[in-house]
C-alpha positions as CSV (number, residue, x, y, z in Angstrom):
1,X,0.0,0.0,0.0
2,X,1.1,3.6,-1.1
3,X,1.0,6.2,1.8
4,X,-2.4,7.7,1.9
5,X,-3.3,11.4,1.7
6,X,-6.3,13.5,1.5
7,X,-5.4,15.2,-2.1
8,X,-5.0,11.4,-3.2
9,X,-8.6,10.6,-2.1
10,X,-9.8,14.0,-3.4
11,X,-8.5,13.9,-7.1
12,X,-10.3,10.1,-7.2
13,X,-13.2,11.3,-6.0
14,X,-13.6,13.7,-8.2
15,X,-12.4,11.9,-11.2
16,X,-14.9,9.3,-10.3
17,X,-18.0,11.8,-10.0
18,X,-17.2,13.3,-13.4
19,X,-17.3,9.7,-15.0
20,X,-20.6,9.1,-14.0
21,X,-22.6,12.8,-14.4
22,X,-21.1,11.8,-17.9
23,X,-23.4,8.7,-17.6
24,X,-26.2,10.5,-15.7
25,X,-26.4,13.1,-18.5
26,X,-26.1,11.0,-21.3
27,X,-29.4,8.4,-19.5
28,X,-31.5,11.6,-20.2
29,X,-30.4,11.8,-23.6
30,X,-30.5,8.1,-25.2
31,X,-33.5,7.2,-27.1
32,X,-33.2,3.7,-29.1
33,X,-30.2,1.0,-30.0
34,X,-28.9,2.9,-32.6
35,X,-28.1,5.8,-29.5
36,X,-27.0,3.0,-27.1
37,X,-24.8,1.1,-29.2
38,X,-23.3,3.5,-31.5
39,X,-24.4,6.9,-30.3
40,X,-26.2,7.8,-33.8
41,X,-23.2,7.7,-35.9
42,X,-22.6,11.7,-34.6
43,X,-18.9,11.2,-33.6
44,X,-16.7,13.9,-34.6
45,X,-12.7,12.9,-35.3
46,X,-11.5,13.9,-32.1
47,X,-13.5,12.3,-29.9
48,X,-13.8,9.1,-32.3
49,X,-9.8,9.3,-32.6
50,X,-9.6,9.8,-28.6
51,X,-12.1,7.1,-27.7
52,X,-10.5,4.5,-29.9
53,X,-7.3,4.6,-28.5
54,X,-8.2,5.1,-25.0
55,X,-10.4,2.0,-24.9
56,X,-7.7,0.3,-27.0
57,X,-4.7,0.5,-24.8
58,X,-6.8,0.4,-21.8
59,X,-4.7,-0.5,-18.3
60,X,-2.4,-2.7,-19.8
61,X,-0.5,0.1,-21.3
62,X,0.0,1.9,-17.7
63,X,0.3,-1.4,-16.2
64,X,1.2,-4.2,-18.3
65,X,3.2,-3.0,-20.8
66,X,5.8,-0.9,-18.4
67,X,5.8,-3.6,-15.8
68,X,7.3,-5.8,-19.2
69,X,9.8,-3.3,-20.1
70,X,10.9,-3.3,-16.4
71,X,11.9,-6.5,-17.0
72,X,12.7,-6.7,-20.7
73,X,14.0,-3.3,-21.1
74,X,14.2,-2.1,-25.1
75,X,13.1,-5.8,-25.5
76,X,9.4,-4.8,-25.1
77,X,9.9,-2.3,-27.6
78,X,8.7,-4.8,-30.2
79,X,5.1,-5.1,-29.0
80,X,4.7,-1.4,-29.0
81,X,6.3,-1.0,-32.5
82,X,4.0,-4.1,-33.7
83,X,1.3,-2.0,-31.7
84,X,1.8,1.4,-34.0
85,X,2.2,-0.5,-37.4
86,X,-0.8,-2.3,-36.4
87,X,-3.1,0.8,-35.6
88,X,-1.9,2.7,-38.7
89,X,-2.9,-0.2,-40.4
90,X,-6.0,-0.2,-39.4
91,X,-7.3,3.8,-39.2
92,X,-5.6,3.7,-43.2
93,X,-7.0,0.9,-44.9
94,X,-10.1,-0.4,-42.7
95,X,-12.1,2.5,-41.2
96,X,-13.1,4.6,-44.2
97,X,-14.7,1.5,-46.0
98,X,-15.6,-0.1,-42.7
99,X,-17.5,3.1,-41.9
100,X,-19.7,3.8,-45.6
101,X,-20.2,-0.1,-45.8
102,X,-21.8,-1.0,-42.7
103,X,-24.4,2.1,-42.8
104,X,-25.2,0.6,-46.7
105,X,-25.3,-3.2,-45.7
106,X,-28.5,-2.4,-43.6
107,X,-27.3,0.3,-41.1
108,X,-25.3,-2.2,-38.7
109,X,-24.9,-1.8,-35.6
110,X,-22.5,-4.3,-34.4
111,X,-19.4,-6.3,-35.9
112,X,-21.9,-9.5,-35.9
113,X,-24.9,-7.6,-38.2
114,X,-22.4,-6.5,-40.3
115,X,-21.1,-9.5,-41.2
116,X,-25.2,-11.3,-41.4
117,X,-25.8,-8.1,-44.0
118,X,-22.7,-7.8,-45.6
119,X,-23.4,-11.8,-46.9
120,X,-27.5,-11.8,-46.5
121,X,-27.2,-14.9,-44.4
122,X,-30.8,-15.0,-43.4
123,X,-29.8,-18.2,-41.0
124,X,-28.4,-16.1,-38.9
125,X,-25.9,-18.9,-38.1
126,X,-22.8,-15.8,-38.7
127,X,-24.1,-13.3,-36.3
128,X,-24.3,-16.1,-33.7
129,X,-21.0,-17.8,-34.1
130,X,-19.5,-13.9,-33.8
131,X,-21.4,-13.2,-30.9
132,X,-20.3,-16.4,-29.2
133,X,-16.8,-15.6,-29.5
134,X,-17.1,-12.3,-28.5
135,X,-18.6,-13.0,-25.4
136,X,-15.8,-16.2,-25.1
137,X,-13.1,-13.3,-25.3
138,X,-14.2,-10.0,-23.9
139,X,-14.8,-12.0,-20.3
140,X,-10.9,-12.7,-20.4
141,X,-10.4,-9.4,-21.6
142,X,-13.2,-7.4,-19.3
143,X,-11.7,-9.4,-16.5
144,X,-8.4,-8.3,-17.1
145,X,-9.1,-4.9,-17.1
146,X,-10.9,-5.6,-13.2
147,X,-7.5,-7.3,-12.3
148,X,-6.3,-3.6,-13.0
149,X,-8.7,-1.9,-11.2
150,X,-7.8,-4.1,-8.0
151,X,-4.6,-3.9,-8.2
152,X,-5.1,0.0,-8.7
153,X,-7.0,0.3,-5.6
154,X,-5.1,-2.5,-3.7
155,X,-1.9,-0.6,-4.6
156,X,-3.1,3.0,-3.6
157,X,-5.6,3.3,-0.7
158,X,-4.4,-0.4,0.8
159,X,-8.5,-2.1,0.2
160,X,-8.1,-5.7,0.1
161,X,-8.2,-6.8,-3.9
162,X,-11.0,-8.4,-4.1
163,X,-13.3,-5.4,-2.7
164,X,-11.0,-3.4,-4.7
165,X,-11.8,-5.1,-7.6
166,X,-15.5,-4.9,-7.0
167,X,-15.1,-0.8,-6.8
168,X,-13.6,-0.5,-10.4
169,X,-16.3,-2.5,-11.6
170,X,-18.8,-0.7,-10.0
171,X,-18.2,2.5,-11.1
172,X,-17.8,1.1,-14.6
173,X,-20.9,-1.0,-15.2
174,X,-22.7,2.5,-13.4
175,X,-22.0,5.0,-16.6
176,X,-21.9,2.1,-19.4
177,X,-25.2,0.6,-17.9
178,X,-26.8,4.2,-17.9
179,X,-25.0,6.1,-20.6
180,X,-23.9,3.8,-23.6
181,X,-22.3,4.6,-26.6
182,X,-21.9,8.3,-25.9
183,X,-21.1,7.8,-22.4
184,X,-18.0,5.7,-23.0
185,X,-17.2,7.3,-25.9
186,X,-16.8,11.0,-23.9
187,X,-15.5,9.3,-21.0
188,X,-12.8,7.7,-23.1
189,X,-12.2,11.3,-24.6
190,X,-11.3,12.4,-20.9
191,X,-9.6,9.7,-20.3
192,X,-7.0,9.5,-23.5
193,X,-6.0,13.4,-21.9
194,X,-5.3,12.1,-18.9
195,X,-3.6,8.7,-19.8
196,X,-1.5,11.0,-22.6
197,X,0.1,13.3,-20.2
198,X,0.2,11.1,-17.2
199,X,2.4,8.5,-19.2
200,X,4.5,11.3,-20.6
201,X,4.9,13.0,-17.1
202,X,6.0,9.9,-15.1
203,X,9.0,8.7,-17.1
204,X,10.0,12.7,-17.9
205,X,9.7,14.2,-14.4
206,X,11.5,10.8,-13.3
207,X,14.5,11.0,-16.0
208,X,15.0,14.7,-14.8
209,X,15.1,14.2,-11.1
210,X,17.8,11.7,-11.5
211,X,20.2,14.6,-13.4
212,X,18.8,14.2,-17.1
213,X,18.1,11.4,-19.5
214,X,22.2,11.2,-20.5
215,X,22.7,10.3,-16.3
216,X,20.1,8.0,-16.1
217,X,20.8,5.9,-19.8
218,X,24.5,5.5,-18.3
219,X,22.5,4.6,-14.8
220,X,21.0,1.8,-16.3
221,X,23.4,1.0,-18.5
222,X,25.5,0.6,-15.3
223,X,23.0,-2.1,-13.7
224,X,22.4,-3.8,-16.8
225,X,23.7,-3.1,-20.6
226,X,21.4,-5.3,-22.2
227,X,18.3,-3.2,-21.2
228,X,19.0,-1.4,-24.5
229,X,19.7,-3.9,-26.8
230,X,16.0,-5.2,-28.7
231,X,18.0,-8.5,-29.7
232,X,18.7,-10.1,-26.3
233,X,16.5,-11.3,-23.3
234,X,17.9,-9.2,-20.3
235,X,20.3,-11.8,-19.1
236,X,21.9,-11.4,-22.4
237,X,20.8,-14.3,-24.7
238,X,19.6,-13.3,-28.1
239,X,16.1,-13.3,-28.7
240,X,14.8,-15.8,-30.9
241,X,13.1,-14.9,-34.5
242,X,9.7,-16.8,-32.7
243,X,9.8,-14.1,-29.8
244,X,10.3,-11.3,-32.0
245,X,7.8,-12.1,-34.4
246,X,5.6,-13.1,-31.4
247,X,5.7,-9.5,-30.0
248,X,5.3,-7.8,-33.1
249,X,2.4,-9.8,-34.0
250,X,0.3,-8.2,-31.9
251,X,-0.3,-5.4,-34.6
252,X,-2.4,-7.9,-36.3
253,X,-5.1,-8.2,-33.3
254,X,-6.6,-4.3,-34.5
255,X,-8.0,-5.9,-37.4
256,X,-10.7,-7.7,-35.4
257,X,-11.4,-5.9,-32.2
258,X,-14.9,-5.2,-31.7
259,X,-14.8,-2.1,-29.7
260,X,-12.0,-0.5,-31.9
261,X,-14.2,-0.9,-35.1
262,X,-17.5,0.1,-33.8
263,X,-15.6,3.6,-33.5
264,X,-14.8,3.6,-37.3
265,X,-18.4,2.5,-37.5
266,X,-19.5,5.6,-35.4
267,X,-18.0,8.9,-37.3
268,X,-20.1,11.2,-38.4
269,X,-18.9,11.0,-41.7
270,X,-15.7,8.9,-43.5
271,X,-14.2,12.4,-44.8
272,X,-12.9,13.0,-41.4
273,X,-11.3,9.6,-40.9
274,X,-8.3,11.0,-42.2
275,X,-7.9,13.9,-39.4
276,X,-9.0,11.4,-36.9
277,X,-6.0,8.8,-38.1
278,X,-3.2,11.8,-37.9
279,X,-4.9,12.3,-33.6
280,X,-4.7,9.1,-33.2
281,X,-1.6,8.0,-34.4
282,X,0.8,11.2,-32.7
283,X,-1.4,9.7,-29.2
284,X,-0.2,6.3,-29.7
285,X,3.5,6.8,-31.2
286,X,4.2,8.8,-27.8
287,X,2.0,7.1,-25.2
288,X,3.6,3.4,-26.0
289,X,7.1,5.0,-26.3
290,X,6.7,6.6,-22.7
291,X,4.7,3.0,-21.6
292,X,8.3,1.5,-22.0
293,X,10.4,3.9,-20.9
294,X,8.5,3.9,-17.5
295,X,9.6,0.5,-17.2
296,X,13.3,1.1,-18.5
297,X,13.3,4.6,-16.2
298,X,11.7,3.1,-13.3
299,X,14.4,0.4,-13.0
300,X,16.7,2.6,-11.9
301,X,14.7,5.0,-10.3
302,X,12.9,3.1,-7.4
303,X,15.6,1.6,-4.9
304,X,13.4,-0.9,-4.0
305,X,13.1,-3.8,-6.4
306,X,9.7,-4.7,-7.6
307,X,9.2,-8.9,-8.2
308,X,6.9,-10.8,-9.8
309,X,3.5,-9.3,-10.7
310,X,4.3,-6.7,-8.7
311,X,6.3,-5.0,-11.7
312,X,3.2,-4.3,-13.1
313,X,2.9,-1.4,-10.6
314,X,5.8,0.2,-11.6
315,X,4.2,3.3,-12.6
316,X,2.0,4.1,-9.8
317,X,4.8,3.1,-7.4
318,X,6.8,6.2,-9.4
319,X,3.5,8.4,-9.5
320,X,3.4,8.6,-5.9
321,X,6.9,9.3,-5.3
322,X,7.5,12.1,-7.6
323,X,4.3,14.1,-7.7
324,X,2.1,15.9,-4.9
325,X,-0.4,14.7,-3.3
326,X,-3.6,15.9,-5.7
327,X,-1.6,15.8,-8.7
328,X,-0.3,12.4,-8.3
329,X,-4.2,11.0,-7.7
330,X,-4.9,12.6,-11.2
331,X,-2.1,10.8,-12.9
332,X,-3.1,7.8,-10.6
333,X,-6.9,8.4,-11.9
334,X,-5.2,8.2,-15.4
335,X,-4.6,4.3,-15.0
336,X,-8.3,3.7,-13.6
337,X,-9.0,6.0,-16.7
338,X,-7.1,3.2,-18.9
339,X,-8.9,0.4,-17.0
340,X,-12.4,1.9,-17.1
341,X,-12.2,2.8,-20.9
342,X,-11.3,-0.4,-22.2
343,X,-13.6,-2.3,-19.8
344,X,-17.1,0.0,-20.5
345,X,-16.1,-0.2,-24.4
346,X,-16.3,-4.1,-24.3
347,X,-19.1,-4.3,-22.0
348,X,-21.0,-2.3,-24.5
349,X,-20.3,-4.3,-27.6
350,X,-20.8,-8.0,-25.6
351,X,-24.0,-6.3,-24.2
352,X,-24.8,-5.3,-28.1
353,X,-23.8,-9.2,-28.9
354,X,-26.5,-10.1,-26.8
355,X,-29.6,-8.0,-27.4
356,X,-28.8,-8.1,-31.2
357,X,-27.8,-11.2,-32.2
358,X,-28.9,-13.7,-29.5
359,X,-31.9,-12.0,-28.1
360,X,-33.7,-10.2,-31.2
361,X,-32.3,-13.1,-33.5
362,X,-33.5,-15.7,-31.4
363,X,-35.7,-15.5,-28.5
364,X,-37.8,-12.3,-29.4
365,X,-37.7,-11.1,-33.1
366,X,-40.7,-8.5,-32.1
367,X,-38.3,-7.3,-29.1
368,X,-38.9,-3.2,-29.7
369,X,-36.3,-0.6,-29.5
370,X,-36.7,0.2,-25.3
371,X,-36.6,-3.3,-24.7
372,X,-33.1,-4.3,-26.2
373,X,-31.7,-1.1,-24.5
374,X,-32.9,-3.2,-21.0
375,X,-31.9,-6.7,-22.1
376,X,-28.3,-4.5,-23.1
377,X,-28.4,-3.0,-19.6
378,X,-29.2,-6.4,-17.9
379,X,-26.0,-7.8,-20.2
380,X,-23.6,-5.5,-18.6
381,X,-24.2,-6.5,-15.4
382,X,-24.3,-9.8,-16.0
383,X,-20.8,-9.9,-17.8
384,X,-19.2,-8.3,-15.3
385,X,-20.2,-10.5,-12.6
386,X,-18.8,-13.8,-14.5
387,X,-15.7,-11.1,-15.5
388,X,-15.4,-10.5,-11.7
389,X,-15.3,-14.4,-11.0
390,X,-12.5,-15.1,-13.6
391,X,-10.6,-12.2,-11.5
392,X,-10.2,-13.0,-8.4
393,X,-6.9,-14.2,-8.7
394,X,-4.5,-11.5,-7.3
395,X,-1.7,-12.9,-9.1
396,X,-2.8,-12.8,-12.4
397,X,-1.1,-11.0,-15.3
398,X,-2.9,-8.5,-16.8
399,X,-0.9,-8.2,-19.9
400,X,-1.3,-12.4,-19.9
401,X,-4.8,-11.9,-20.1
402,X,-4.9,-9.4,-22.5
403,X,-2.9,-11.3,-25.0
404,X,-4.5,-14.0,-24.8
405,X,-8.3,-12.1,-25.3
406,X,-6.5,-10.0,-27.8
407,X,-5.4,-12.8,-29.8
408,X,-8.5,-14.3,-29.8
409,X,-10.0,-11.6,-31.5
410,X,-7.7,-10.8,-33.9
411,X,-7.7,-14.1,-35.1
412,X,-11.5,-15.3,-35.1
413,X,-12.4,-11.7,-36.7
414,X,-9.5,-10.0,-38.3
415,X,-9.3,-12.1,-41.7
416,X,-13.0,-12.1,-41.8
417,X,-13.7,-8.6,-41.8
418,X,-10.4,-7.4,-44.2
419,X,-11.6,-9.8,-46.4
420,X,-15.3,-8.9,-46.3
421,X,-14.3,-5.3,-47.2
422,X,-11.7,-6.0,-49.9
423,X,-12.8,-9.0,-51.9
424,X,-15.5,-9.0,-53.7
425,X,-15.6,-13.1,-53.9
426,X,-15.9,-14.0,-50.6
427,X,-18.7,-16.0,-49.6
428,X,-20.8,-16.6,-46.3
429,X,-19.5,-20.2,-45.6
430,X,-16.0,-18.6,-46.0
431,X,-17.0,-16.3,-43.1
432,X,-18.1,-18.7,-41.1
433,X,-15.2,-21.0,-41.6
434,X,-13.0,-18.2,-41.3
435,X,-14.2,-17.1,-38.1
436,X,-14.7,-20.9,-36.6
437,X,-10.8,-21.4,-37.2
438,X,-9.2,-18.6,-36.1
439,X,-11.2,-18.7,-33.0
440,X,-10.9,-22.3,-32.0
441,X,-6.9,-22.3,-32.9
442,X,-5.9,-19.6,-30.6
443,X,-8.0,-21.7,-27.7
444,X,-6.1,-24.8,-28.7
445,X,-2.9,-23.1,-29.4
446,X,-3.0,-21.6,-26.4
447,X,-3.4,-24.3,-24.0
448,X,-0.7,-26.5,-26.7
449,X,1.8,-23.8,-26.5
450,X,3.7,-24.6,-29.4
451,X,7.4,-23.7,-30.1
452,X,6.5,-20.4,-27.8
453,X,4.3,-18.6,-30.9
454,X,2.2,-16.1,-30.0
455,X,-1.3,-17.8,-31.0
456,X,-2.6,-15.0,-32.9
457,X,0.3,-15.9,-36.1
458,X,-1.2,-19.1,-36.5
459,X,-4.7,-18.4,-36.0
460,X,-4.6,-15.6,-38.4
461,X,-3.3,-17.5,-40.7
462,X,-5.2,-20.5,-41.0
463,X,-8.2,-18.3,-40.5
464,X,-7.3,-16.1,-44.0
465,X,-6.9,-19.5,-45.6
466,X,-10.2,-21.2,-44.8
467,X,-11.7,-18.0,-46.0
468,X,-9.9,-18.3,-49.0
469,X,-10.3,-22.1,-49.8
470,X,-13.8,-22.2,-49.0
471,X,-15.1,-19.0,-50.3
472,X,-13.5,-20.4,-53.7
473,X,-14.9,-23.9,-53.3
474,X,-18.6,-22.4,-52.5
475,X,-20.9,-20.6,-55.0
476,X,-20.1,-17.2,-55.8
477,X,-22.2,-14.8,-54.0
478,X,-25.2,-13.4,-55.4
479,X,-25.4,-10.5,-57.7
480,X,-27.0,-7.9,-55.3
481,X,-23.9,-8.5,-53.0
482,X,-21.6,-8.1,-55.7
483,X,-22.9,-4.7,-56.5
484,X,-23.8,-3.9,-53.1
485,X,-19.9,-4.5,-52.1
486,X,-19.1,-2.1,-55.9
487,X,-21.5,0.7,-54.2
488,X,-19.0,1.3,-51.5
489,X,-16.4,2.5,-53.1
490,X,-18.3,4.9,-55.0
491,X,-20.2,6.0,-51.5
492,X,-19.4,9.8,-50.5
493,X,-20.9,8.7,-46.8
């Protein structure tokens, strides 16, 4: 536990409040599922820009990802650069066509109605097989953002982890369950500021206090030379061609994350995806860049060693040394920020899972627009009690957890959804299969562990490949599609 002060307590306090007016305002404002799940389509590029990153990065990149470079040094450099390739990737060549395509296949709401439109598959066999695996994945990935928040509060004001724990997820499921779309989306807003110049401030302020970056490079240098080389493990033997590849293929997760591509899905209009790509990638270019150098700085800066999962607190341990009392809670709100953003985003879109494509698809077809906002509401609480369960383990690995959700998605949906946009061929049973193999190999490759590959190479792969093989081996699709997928690219939306 951190030593506890009022201006601590007050900067939570009223970090937290602001959070949930946010949600409180936006309850009086939200009329039907198109407001609750995608806020109308009215987002403008900054806050679409903001929001995407923010529930991106989420606490693993105040938590996870500095507690790895602690340990790793310029070796977890790799993830981050695989990180900014990846979101370049997928703000320059998915969300333009993502965004006019999905409001001309039938106005779709979610990732899973897209994909039933997109191939008119009136089974609706697709939209359930999507929503299964994104309620598989986002309760490893919801829970690991809980983990965070426990650790947060365990960390800071000394509450045991468990209630701790409960606390994030209370304040969470308060302004998602209220607000939706446009709640998390302006809460993310607030909380990309404050994770942007909390992660710059800690490694800065740190590097400064110690006599300037020049004195604390040769510091650590000192205690360990091979902190700075990207090629060798920090004991100094070279990392292997699987490891590297392994970290920099998490750049291919973006391509199928639900919560990331219901923000493409949400501008206002596709002509300002191209100032909402330049925001977004100057926030995530410096933000992962500082995430590691709190790990590298903080090595050298706190005298006494961190162990374990312990690293993974690296950066509030730093907060509260350098900074005041009040100012040190904000930056130390900036990692419930991370948590919280993340977490509402995916509660949102498994909640959106459920009322669209289990409940309306399914159980109630006549289901009206105020009564899927309540089965959504219901949804969010319900997730986050079985995410709370798969928790409770204090010495879990949040950045374990989120690779492993992260991975999941990227392969069961990433293939699927490039492909759906960019060739005109594919077919519905190449979806499916598509989908069905990505997903399953990252749960068996995961558990197999294979020559220590990160399981989202191979599931990507073999994912792109049943699409491929049995889209050709199936009947082309019909001609409507054909010119429905032609109309997109000539679409000014």
């Amino acid at each position: 536990m951190l030593e506890l002060d009022s201006g601590v307590i007050i900067a939570f306090v009223v970090y937290l409040g602001t959070m949930m007016a946010i949600g409180i305002y936006y309850w009086r404002k939200e009329q039907n599922m198109s407001d609750y799940i995608l806020g109308g389509r009215r987002l403008g590029a900054w806050v679409t820009s903001m929001s995407a990153e923010a529930s991106d990065m989420s606490g693993w990149m105040l938590m996870g990802l500095p507690g790895y470079a602690y340990v790793a040094g310029l070796g977890a450099g790799w993830i981050a650069l695989g990180l900014i390739i990846g979101t370049w990737a997928n703000w320059r060549f998915i969300a333009k066509r993502l965004r006019k395509y999905t409001e001309i296949a039938n106005d779709s709401l979610t990732v899973p109605d897209y994909f039933q439109n997109r191939f008119r598959d009136n089974s609706q066999l697709l939209r359930i097989i999507s929503a299964v695996f994104i309620l598989i994945f986002f309760l490893i990935y919801t829970s690991s953002g809980f983990v965070a928040g426990g650790k947060l509060f365990n960390t800071v004001f000394g509450i045991p982890y468990t209630w701790a724990m409960l606390l994030g997820a209370f304040v969470v499921v308060f302004y998602t369950f209220l607000g939706g779309f446009m709640a998390v989306c302006w809460t993310d807003f607030v909380q990309g500021v404050m994770m942007f110049f909390a992660i710059l401030a800690v490694p800065i302020t740190a590097s400064f206090m110690m006599g300037g970056p020049a004195t604390t490079a040769a510091a650590l240098s000192t205690l360990n030379p091979e902190m700075f080389n990207p090629f060798t493990t920090p004991d100094g033997k070279p990392l292997s061609l699987i490891a590297i590849i392994s970290l920099l293929a998490w750049g291919l997760g973006y391509f199928g994350q639900p919560h990331i591509l219901v923000r493409f899905m949400a501008i206002r209009s596709s002509s300002q995806i191209k100032q909402a790509t330049n925001i977004a990638m100057t926030w995530v270019i410096l933000s992962l860049s500082a995430a590691v150098l709190v790990g590298m700085v903080g090595r050298v800066y706190l005298k006494q060693p961190l162990a374990g999962s312990a690293v993974e607190t690296v950066f509030m341990v730093m907060t509260h040394d350098l900074f005041s009392s009040f100012f040190a809670g904000l930056i130390l709100s900036a990692v419930l920020a991370a948590i919280m953003s993340t977490a509402s985003s995916q509660l949102l879109v498994t909640a959106s899972a459920v009322s669209q494509d289990f409940y309306k698809a399914l159980i109630r077809k006549t289901a009206d627009e105020k009564e899927l906002v309540w089965v959504s509401r219901l949804t969010v609480v319900g997730v986050t009690i079985i995410a709370v369960l798969i928790g409770l383990d204090p010495n879990n690995f949040v950045l374990d957890m989120v690779a492993y959700a992260w991975a999941g998605f990227g392969a069961a949906f990433g293939p699927t959804l490039i492909l759906s946009l960019f060739w005109k061929r594919m077919t519905r049973n190449g979806a499916l299969a598509g989908i069905i193999v990505g997903g399953i190999t990252v749960l068996v490759w995961k558990q197999l562990a294979l020559f220590g590959l990160y399981e989202i190479v191979p599931g990507f792969i073999l994912s792109g490949l049943a699409i491929y093989v049995v889209s050709l081996l199936d009947t082309p699709p019909a001609k409507e599609i054909a010119e429905e997928f032609e109309s997109v690219g000539k679409s000014n939306i």
